[in-house]
N, C-alpha and C positions, 0 to 999 in steps of 0.2 A: 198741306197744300194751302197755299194765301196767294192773294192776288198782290198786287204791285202797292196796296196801300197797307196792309198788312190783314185785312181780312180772310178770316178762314175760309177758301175756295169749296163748295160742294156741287156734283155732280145735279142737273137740274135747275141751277144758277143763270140768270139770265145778264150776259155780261157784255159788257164790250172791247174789244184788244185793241190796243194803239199800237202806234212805231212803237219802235225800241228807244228812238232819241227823239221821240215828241211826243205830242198831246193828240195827233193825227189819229182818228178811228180807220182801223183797218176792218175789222170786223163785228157784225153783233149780231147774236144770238141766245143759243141755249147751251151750256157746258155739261159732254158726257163724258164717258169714259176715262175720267180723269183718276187718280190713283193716288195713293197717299204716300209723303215721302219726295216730293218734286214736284217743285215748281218752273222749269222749266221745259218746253214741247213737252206738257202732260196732257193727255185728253183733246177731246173736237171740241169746235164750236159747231151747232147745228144753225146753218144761216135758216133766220128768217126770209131773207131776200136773196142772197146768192148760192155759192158752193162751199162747203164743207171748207173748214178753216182748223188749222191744226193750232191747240191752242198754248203758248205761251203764260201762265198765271200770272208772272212777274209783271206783264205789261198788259194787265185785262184788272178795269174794276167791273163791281159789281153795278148793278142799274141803279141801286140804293142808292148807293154812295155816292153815282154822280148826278141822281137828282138831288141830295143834300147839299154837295157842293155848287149845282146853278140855283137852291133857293137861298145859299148864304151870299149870291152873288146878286139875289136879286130877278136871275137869267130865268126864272122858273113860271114865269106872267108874262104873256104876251104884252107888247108896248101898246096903249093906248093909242085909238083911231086918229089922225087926224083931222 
């Protein structure tokens, strides 16, 4: 099980699901019942904030991942006051 960046997917992962053909977050929560062996509609997302999300691995990173990738962008510090 890996998600769309090639990280190993585990069950308790707090992740978030895009489209299929973007960068658009569909979902984000906590990753159960996911199974080993497919990364495709394997396991829920448990929403922090809405309903229950069936999850897709191939198009979910993890929360790691994409805070690494907004501090290599910079994105990861609020913009100073003006």
């Amino acid at each position: 099980m890996h998600y769309r960046n090639g990280r190993e997917a585990k069950n308790g992962d707090k992740v978030i699901q895009m489209q299929m053909d973007g960068p658009v977050i569909q979902s984000v929560g906590v990753l159960y019942d996911a199974t080993h062996g497919n990364d495709y509609c394997n396991g829920n997302i448990a929403p922090t904030q809405q309903q229950p999300t069936a999850a897709c691995l191939c198009d979910c990173l993890h929360v790691d991942d994409l805070a690494a990738i907004l501090a290599e962008k910079g994105l990861d510090k609020r913009p100073k006051g003006k």
